[in-house]
N, C-alpha and C positions, 0 to 999 in steps of 0.2 A: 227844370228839376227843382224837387221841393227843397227842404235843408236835408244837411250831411246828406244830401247827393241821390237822394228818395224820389222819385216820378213825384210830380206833386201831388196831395192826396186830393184836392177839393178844385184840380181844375183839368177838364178833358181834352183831350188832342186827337186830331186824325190819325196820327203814327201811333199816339198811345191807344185808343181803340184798336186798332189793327192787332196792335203787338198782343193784345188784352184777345182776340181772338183765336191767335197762333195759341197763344200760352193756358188760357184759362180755362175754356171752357170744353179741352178738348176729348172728354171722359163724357159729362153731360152729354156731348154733342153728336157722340155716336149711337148713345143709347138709343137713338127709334132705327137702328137695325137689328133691334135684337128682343126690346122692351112688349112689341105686343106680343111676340109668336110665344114670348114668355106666358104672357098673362092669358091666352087663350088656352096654351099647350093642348094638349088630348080632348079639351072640352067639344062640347056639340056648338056652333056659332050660333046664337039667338042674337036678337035684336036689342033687348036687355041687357044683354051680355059687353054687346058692342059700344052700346051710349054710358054702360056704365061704366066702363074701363078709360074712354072718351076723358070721361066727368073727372074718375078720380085722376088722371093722369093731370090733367089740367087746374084742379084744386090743388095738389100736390105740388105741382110748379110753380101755382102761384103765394101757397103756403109755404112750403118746405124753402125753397129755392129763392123766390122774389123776396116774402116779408121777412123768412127769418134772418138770411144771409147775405140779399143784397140790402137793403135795407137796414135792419138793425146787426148785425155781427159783422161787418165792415167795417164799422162805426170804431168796433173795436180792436183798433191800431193799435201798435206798440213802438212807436217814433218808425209810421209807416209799413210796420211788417205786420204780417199776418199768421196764422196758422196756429192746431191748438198750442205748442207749446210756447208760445210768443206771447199768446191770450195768460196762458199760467203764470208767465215773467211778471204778464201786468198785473197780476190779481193777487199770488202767492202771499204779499206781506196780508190780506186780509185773513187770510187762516191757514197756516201750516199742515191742512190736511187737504186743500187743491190739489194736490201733488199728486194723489192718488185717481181722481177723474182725469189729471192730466197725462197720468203712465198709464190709463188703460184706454184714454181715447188714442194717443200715440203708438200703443202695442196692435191695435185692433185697426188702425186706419194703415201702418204698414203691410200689418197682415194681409188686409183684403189688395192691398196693392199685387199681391203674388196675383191674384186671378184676372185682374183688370187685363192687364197685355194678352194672354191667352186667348180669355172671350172677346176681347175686341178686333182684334185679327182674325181670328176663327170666322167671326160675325162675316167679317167683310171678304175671306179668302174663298167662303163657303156658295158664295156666289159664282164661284164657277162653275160648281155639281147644277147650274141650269142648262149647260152646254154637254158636260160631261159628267152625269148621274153616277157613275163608277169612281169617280176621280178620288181619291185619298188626300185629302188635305193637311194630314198632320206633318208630312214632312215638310212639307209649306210653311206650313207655319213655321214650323219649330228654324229653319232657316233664314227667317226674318227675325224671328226674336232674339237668334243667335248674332247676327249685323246689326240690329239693334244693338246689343249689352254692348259689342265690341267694338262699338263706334265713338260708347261713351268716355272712353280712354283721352280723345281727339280733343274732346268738344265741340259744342253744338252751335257755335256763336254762328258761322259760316249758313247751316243750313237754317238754323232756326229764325234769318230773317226773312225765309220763304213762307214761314207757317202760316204767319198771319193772312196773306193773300189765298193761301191754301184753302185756309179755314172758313173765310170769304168765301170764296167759291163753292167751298161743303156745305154750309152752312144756307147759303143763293139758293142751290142747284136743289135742296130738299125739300125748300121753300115752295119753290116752283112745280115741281113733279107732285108733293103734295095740293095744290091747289088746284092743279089738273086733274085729280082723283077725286077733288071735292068737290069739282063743279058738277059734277054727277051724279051725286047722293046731297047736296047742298043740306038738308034735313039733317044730318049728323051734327048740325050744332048745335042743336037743342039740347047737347052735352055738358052745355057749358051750365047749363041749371044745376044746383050741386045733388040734386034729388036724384038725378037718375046713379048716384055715385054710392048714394045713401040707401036708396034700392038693393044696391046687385050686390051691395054688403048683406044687407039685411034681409033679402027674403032671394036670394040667387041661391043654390045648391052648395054648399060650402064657400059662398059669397066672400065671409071675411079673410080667409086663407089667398086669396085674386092680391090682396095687399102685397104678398112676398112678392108678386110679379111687378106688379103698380109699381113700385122701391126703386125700380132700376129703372126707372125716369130723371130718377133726382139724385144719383148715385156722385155722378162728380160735384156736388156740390159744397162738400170739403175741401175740395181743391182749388175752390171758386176762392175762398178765404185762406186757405194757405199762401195761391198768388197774389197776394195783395201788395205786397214789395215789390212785384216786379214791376205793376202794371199802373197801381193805382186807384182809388175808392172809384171814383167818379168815370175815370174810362171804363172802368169793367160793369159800372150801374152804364154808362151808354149801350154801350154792348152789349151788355143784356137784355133789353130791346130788341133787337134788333134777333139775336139768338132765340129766344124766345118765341117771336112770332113765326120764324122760320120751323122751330122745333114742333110747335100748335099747328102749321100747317103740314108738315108731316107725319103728325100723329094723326091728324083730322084725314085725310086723305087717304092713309093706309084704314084708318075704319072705316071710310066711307065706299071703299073695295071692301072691306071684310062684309059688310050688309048683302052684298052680293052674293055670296056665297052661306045663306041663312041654313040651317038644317044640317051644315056641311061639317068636317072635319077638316082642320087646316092641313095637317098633318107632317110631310117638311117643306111646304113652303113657306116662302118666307115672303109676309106682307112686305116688309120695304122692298123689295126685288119688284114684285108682283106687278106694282103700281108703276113700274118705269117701260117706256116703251122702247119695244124688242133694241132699237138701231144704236138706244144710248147705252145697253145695256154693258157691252165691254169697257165703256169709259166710266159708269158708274160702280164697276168691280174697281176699277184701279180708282179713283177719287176715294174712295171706303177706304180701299187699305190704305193709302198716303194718309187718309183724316184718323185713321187709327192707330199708325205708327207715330202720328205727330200728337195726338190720347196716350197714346204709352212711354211717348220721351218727356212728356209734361208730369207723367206721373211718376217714374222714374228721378227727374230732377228733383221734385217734390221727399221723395224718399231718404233722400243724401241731404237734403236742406235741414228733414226730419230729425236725421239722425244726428247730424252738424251739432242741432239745439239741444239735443236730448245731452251727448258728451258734456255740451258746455256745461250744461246745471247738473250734473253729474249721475244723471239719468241712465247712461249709456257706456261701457266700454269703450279706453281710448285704441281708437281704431287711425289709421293714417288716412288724413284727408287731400287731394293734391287739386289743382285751380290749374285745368285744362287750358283756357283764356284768359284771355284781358276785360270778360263778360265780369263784372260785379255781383257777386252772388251766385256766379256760377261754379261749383264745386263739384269733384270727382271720389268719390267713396271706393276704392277696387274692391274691399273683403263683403262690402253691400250689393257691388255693382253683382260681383261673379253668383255670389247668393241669392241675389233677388235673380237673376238668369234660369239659374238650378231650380230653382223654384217653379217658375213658369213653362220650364219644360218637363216638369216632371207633374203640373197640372194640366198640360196637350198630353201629354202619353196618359196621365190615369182620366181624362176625361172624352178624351178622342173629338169631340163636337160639343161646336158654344152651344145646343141644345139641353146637353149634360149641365154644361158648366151653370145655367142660365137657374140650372134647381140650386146649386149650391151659393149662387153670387149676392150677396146684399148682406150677408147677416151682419157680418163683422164690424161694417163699417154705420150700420146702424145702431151698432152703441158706441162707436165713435161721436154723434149725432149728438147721443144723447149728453156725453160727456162734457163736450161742446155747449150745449144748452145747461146746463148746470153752471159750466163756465162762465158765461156770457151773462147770465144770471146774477153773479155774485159782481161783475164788470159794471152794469145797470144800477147793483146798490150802490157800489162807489161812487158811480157820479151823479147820485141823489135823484134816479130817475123817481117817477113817480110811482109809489109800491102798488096802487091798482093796476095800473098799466103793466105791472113787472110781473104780478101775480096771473094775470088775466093773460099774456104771454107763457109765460111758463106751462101755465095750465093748458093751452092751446097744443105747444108745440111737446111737453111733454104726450099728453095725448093723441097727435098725430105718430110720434116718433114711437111710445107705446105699444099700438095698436100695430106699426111695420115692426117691430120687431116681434112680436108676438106670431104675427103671420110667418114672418122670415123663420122664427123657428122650426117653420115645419121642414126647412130647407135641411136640416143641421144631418137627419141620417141620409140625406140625396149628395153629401156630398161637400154641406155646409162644415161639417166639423173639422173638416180642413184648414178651413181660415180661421175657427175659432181654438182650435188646438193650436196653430202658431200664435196666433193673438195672447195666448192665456201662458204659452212659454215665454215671450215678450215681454209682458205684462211682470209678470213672477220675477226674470233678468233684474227689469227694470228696480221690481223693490227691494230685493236680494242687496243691490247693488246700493241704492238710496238707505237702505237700513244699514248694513254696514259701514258704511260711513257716518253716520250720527252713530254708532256704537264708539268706533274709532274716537269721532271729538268728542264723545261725554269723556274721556277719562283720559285724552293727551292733555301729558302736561304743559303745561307753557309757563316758562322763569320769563323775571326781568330783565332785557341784556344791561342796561343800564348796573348791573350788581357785579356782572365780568367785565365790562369794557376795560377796567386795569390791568387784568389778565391777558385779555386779546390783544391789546396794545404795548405789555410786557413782551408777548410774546412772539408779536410782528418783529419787535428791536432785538430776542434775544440771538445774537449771533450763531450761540451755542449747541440751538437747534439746526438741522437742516432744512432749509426752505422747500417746503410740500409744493406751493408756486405763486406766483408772481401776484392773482386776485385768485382768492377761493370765494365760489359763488353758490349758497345751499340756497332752495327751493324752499321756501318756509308757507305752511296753510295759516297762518299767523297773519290776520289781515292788521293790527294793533305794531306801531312802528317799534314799538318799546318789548316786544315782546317774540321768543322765538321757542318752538318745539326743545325739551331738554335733550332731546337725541340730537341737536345741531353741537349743541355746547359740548354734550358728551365725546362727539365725535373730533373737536378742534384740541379740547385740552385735557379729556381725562383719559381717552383712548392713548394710542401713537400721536405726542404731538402735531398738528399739523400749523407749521409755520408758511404766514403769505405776509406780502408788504400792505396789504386791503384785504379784509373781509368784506364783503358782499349777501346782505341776507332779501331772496325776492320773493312777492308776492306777489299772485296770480289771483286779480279778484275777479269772477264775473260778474258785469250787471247786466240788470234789467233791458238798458239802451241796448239795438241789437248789434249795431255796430259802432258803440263807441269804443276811440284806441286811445289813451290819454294815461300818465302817471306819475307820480310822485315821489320828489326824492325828498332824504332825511338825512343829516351827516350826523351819526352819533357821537363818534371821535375820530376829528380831523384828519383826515389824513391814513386813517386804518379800517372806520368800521361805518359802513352806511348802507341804509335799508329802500329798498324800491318796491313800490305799489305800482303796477299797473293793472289799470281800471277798465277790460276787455269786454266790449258786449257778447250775448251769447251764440252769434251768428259770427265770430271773428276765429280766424284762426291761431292759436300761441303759438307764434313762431319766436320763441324767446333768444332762441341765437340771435336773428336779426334786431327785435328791440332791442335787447340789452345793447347791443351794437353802438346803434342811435345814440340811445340813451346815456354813453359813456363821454361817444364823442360830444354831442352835446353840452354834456358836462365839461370835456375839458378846453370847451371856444370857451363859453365861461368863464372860463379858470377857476373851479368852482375844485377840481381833481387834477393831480397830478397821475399819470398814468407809468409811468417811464420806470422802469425795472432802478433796486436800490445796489443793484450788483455795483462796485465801484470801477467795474474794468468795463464796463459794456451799458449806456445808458438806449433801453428800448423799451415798446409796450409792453414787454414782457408776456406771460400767458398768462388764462382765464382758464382756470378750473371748475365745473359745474359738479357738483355733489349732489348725487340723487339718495333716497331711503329706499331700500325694498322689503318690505316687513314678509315674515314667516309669522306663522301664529306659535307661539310660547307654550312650550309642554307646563308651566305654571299657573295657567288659567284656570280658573275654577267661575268658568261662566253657567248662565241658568241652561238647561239643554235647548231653549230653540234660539237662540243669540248664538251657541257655540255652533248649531245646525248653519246659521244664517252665516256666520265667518268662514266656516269650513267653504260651504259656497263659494263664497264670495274669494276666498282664495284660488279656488278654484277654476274661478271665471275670469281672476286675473292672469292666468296662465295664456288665454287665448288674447289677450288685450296686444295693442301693439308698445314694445318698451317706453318708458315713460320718457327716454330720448329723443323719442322718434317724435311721442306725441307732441311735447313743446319743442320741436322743431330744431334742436343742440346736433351740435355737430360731436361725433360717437370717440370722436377723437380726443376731446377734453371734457368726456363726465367720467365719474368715478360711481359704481353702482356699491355702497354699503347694505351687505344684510343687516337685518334689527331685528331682535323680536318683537315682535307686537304682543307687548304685556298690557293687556286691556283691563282684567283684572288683578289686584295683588294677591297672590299664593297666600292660601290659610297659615295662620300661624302652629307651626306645627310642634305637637309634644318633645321636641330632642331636648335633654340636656347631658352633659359633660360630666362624664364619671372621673373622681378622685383617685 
């Protein structure tokens, strides 16, 4: 293990390749049961057609997939984590407007996650209709994917140490079967010339449109760089090797059957099926679906990781997050899990067959791609790569990326506008959510506490008042020790007094590190008034019942705090009251109308959020929820005056 308890990034292992198999690559790695029948569909098979499809798939793997994302965007760790919003963590201080490629590559890479489990079980269920041509597959499916969602509740730690030999073995067995199809046609690798790629673009019969198909070659390979925490730079660069040539030989081999059949119409068969003989057939239906289930819980875990980071940097509604195992990183989303489920059944019933699905599947996550490579981009200037290399990159990958999405669009009325209508609600959420909030801090006020400490400490001693409780503890966005929101002050001494023997004011800072847990105390005035920072990465979860916890007793091995009630008949810990804000927006606002648009929203959406107790982890029994208004602006000054 690398530091703070990360696979090591720069050294490879047998167990960590394996695991790097289970886990990573397992979206890519279904794709040639689905990717050519895509890229041929209803066409007439020509020879042309075949070495062209060949060519690009193979340039595409070794562009898209090798150089940009094993190779260079690996590179790009964030203390070992990956994925785009990890990438944004790292890069955001260079310009405050990242934010924005990073909530649409995030809105549009969950998005296309709805279709992944569908199509890829489909894919592989659909190899029964070789036995039984009648057979209905949608309740099949929909039955898997239903034991899927509801398994995710458990956790995966038990099963998921099977993947990696699973994957093995999928990954072998495609290897093999393909190279028994190639020895037959051996001539199909003249594919590997990039001409024949640049061909069947260019002078094929709507050639450049074959791209939407090509796409879902290289479709997991977001995921490739999402897993980078679990797995490791360098296991998942061995692994990929090794995936790769297996993936080449059974592309190769399903074209070098499809040559076979030149003049012909594919029509539902399906090349990966085709090419297996008759006796392995029932054991190569079940290997698919187990490799496809174990592609739909990789992407699934990925989505809740997703969504994990987006909460932190405040991208995302706070939603309840719960830790199935004692796995590391392994996290259980219920209100994402039940949703992304809803989702994928309801893309089996309106698409019936991964035929369907296969027109609408790539768009989404092709401007995920893009987002990423913008990303990655601005990661490259920071650490003074070389700006021809940077440009001459960019320029590459924008233009390969370009070009698939341009093709992919033609997917959008088959079917595609599915993924991209959730993508663009997501997306919208996300900056709803990121704009009101910099609305909020441009105009909260923050005093010195430093200017009340005589007050708060008057009014811990004065008997006269009744004691509110033992430690009152507000929640301050105040990362500055000296400094706390005026609705905290408002709340202790201009409101109902609220008398405690300690004030407690805490701050919840996220950084950049994804899991660092560390924080800092401040004693303002002894013995009454002290401020706590902790400094939480954005993959950690605030469970502030428990630090604060820590963090007290801590204090009092020290002797740093006296904790023990001032009552003179009863010396105990006494009790910790947590004080939350819940703003309403202020009939006094006189905002511009798309800021008042954007609050309304945003109030709106916090309706569906989980209570802000839930979310930092307080036990419901000692917070106290205050209404506020949220006066953002000050009310005009209005013509009254006072008649004589």
């Amino acid at each position: 293990m690398g530091k703070n308890g990360h696979p090591a990034l720069n050294r490879a292992t047998l167990a960590g390749v394996l695991v790097s198999m289970g886990i990573v690559f397992g979206d890519i790695g279904t794709s040639p049961l689905y990717a050519l029948s895509a890229i041929i569909g209803e066409r007439v098979i020509e020879h042309d057609l075949i070495l062209g499809a060949l060519s690009a798939v193979f340039w595409t793997l070794t562009f898209q997939t090798t150089l940009k994302y094993v190779l260079i965007t690996l590179r790009a760790d964030n203390k070992g984590e990956g994925g785009i919003f990890s990438l944004y963590a790292l890069v955001r201080r260079f310009d405050k407007r990242l934010v924005f490629p990073a909530m649409i590559g995030g809105a549009f890479l969950l998005a296309d996650g709805i279709i992944t489990p569908p199509i890829s079980v489909s894919s592989a269920i659909e190899g029964l209709q070789i036995y039984y041509p009648q057979l209905d597959t949608v309740p099949i499916v929909i039955v898997i994917i239903v034991l899927l969602f509801t398994l995710q509740q458990f956790g995966t730690s038990f099963v998921g140490k099977s993947f990696g030999p699973v994957m093995l073995l999928w990954f072998g067995f495609m290897g093999i079967i393909g190279l028994m199809a190639l020895v037959q046609r051996p001539d199909v690798l003249k594919a590997v010339n990039p001409y024949y790629a640049i061909h069947m673009i260019t002078h094929f019969p709507h050639g450049f449109w074959i791209l939407g198909g090509v796409f879902l070659c290289t479709t997991g390979a977001e995921a490739l760089y999402s897993d980078l925490g679990h797995c490791g730079r360098e296991n998942i660069r061995v692994s990929w090797i090794y995936v790769k040539i297996c993936l080449l030989l059974s592309y190769a081999g399903q074209c070098a059957w499809l040559l076979s059949l030149e003049g012909k119409h594919l029509g539902t068969i399906r090349p990966f099926y085709a090419i297996i003989p008759e006796p392995l057939l029932i054991f190569s239906i079940v290997l698919a679906t187990v490799a496809t289930v174990i592609a739909s819980q990789a992407l699934i875990s990925g989505s809740y990781t997703l969504i994990n980071e987006a909460m932190q940097l405040n991208l995302w509604l706070r939603t309840k997050v719960a830790f199935p195992s004692d796995v590391r990183g392994q996290i259980y989303v219920p209100r994402v899990n039940w949703s992304l489920m809803v989702g994928c059944i309801a893309v089996v019933l309106y698409f019936q067959r991964s035929t369907n699905m296969e027109a609408a599947y790539g768009l989404a996550v092709t401007i995920t791609m893009i987002m990423t490579t913008i990303l990655v981009t601005v990661y490259l200037l920071q650490k003074k790569t070389n700006k021809v290399v940077i440009a001459l990159a960019l320029l590459l990958f924008l233009s390969i990326e370009g070009s698939f999405l341009i093709a992919n669009a033609a997917k959008f009325m088959h079917g595609g506008w599915v993924s991209v209508l959730i993508g663009c609600f997501l997306a919208i959420m996300m900056y709803i959510l990121y704009r009101a909030r910099q609305i909020k801090r441009r105009l909260t006020t923050f005093v010195p506490l430093n200017q009340h400490l005589p007050t708060l400490v008057a009014l811990s001693e004065d008997e006269s008042v009744p004691k509110y409780a033992t430690h009152l503890v507000y929640l301050t966005a105040s990362s500055v020790e000296n400094y706390v929101e005026q609705l905290a002050i408002d709340s202790i001494i201009r409101r109902s007094p609220k008398r405690a023997d300690m004030y407690w004011f805490v701050n919840v800072n996220v950084t950049d590190e994804p899991y660092q847990m560390s924080y800092k105390v401040t004693t303002l005035a002894h013995k009454d008034v002290i401020y706590v920072r902790f400094n939480l990465g954005f993959r950690v979860e605030p469970r502030l019942n428990l630090f604060f916890r820590l963090v007290v007793e801590d204090m009092v091995r020290r002797g740093e705090v006296d904790i023990s009630s001032r009552y003179h008949y009863a010396k105990n810990a006494g009790d910790f009251r947590f004080v939350i804000f819940k703003s309403f927006l202020s009939n006094d606002n006189e905002l511009p109308a798309g800021e008042k648009l954007i609050m309304d929203m945003y109030l709106q959406l916090q309706k569906l959020a989980s209570p802000a107790q839930e979310f930092f982890g307080l036990d419901t029994s000692n917070v106290t929820l205050e209404n506020v208004p949220l006066l953002i602006s000050p009310p005009p000054k209005l013509p009254l005056v006072r008649e004589v």
